[in-house]
C-alpha positions as CSV (number, residue, x, y, z in Angstrom):
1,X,197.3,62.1,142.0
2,X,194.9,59.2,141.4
3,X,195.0,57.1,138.4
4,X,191.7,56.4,136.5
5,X,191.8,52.2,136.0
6,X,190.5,51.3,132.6
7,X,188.3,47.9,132.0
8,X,190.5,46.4,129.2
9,X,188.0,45.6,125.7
10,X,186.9,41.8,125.3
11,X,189.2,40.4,123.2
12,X,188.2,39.8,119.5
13,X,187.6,36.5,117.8
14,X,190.4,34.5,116.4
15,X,189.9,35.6,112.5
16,X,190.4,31.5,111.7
17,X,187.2,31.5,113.7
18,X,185.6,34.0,112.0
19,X,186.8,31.9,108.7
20,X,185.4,28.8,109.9
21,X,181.8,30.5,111.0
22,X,181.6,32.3,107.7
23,X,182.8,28.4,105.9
24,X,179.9,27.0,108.3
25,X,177.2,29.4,107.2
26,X,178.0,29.6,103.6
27,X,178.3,25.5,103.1
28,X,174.3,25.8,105.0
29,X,173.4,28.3,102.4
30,X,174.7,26.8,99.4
31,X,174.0,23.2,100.2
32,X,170.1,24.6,100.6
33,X,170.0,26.1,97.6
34,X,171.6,23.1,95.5
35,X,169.1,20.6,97.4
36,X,165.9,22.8,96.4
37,X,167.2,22.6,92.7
38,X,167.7,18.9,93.0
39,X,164.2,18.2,95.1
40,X,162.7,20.6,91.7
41,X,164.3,18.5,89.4
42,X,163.8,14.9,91.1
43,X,159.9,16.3,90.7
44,X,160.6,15.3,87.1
45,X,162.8,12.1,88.3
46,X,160.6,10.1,90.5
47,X,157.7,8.6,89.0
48,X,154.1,9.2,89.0
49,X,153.2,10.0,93.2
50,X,156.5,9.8,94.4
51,X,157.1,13.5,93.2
52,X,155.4,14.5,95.8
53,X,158.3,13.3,98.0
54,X,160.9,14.9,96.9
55,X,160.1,18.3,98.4
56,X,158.0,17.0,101.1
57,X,158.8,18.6,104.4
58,X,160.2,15.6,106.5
59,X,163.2,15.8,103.5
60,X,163.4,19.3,103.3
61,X,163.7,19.8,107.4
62,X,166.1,16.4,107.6
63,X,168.3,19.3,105.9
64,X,168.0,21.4,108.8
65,X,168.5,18.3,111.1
66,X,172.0,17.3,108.9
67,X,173.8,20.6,109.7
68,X,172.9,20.7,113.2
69,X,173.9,17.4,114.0
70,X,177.1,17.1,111.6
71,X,177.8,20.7,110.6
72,X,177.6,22.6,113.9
73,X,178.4,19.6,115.9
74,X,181.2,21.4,117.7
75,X,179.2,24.9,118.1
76,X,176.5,26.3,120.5
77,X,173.0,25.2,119.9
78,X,172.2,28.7,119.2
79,X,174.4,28.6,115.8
80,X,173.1,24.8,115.4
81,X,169.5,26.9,115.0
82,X,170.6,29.5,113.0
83,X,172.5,27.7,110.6
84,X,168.9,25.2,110.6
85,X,167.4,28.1,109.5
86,X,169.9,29.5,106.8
87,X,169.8,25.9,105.1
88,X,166.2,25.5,105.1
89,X,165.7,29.5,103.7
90,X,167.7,28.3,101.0
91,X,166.1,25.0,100.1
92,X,162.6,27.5,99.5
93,X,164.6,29.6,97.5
94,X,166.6,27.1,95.3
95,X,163.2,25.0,94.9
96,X,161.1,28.5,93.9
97,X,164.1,30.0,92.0
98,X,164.4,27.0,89.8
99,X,160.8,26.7,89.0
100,X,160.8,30.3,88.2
101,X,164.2,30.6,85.7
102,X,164.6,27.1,85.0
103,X,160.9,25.8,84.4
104,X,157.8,27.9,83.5
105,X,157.3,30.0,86.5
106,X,157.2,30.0,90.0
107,X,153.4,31.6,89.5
108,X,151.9,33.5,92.7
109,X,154.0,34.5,95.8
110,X,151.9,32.7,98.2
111,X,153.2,29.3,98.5
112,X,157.0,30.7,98.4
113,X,156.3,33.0,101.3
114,X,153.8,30.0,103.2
115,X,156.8,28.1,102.6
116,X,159.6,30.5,103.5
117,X,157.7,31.3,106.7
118,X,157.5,27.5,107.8
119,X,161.5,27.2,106.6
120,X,161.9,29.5,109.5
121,X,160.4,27.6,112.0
122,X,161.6,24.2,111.3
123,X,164.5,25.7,110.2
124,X,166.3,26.5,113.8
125,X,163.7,23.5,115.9
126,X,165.5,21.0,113.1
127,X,168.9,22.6,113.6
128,X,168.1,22.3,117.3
129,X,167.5,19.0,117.4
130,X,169.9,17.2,115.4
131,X,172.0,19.2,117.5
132,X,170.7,17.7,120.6
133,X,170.8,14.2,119.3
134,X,174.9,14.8,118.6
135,X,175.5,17.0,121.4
136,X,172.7,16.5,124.2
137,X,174.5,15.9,127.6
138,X,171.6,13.8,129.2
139,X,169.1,11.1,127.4
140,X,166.2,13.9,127.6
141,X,167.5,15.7,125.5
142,X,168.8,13.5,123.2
143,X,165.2,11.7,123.2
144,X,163.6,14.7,122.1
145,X,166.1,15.7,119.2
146,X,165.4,12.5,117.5
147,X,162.1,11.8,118.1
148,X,161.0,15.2,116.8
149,X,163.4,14.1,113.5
150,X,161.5,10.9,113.5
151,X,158.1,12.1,114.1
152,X,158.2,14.2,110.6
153,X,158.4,11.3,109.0
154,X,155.6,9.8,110.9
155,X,153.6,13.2,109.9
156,X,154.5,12.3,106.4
157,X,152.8,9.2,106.2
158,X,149.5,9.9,107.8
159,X,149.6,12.8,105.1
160,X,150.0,10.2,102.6
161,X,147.7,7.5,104.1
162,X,145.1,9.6,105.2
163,X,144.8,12.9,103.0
164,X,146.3,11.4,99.6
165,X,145.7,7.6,99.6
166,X,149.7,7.2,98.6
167,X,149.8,3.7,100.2
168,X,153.0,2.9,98.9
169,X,154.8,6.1,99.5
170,X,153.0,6.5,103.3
171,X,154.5,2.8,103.9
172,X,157.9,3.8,103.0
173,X,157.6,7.1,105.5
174,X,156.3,4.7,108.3
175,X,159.4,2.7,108.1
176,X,161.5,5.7,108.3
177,X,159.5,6.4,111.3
178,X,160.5,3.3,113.4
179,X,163.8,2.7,111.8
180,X,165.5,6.5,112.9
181,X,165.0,5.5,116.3
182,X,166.3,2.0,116.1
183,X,168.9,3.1,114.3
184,X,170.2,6.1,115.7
185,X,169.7,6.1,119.0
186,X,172.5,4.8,121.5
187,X,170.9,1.8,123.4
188,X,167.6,0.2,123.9
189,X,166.6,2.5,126.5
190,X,166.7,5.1,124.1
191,X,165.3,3.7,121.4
192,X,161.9,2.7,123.1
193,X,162.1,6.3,124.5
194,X,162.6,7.6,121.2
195,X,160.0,5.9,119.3
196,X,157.7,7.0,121.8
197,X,158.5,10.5,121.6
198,X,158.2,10.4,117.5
199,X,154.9,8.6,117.9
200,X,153.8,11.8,119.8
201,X,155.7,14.3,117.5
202,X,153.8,12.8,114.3
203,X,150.3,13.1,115.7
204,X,150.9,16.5,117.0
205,X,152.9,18.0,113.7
206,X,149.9,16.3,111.7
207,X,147.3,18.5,113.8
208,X,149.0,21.6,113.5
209,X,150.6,21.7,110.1
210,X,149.5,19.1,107.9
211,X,145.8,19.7,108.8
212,X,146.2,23.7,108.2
213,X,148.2,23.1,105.2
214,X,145.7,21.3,103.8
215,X,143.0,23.3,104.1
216,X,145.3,26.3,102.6
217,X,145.8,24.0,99.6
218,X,142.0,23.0,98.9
C-alpha cells in the first residue's frame, strides 16, 4: 500500500506583520491626506506667488520620497512603491476634498483626475527612489534615487524661471537642487555623481511633464 506524500501549505504571515503592514499603509494614507489639507490651506498661508508652492509637485512627490526612504526603510522596494503611491493618492484627494467641502468647490473633474493619474506615477518612482537612496546596495543605485528626488526640484525652478517669471521662488527651488545632493549623499564621490544625475532628471521631467502640463493649463 503506497502512501500519497502531501506538499505541506506555505506558512502564513506572522499576524504582528500583518499589523505592522496594515500600520505602514494606513500612516501613508493618512499622512497624504492631512498634507493635501495643509498644502490647500498654506495656499491661503504663503504670500502672493509662493502659493503656487505649496502644492507644487517637487513637495507633493518629496511625500512619496519620505515613506520610501523612512517608512518602508526595512521592506522590499516593491511595498516602498506601493506605499509611494498610496501617500501620493491621498495628497490629491485631501488637496481636492478640502477645496470641495472646506472651500467653494473643487469645480470640474479634470484636474483631480490629471492629477490623480500623475500621483500614480510619481507615486511608486518617488517611493522607489527614496527607497534606493536608504536601502540601495551599490552607489548606482543610490545615485539615481537621489538625483531623481533632486531633479524635481530642479524641474521646479525652470517652471518658475522660465514659464512663470517667479524669480524669487525658482531661486529657492535651485538651491534645493544642489543642496539634496550635497547634503544627502554619503561622500564626494556621490555627491558630484548625484548632482549630475539631477541635472539630467530636471531637464528631462521639464520636457515631459512641465511642458505638457502647461499646455493642458493654457
Amino acid at each position: 500500500m503506497t502512501s500519497i506524500s502531501t506538499i505541506p501549505d506555505a506558512p502564513a504571515a506572522p499576524r504582528s506583520d500583518v499589523r505592522a503592514r496594515v500600520g505602514r499603509a494606513a500612516v501613508a494614507t493618512g499622512g497624504g491626506l492631512l498634507l493635501g489639507v495643509l498644502t490647500n490651506l498654506a495656499q491661503g498661508w504663503l504670500p502672493d506667488t509662493w502659493q503656487q508652492l505649496a502644492n507644487s509637485g517637487a513637495v507633493w512627490s518629496a511625500a512619496a520620497f519620505v515613506v520610501g526612504a523612512v517608512l518602508y526603510r526595512h521592506e522590499r522596494l516593491v511595498q516602498a512603491a506601493l506605499g509611494g503611491a498610496v501617500a501620493e493618492a491621498g495628497l490629491v484627494v485631501g488637496y481636492y476634498g478640502y477645496a470641495e467641502f472646506g472651500r467653494d468647490g473643487a469645480g470640474s473633474l479634470f484636474f483631480p483626475l490629471v492629477w490623480l493619474g500623475l500621483a500614480l506615477v510619481a507615486g511608486p518612482l518617488f517611493g522607489a527612489a527614496g527607497w534606493w537612496w536608504r536601502r540601495g546596495r551599490d552607489v548606482r543605485r543610490r545615485v539615481v534615487g537621489l538625483g531623481a528626488f533632486a531633479g524635481l526640484w530642479g524641474m521646479e525652478g525652470l517652471m518658475y524661471a522660465l514659464d512663470l517669471g517667479y524669480l524669487p521662488e525658482a531661486y529657492a527651488c535651485l538651491a534645493l537642487f544642489v543642496l539634496i545632493p550635497l547634503v544627502m549623499a554619503r561622500d564626494h564621490k556621490g555627491r558630484a555623481l548625484s548632482l549630475g544625475a539631477a541635472a539630467v532628471c530636471a531637464l528631462v521631467a521639464y520636457g515631459v511633464v512641465e511642458v505638457p502640463l502647461q499646455m493642458v493649463s493654457a
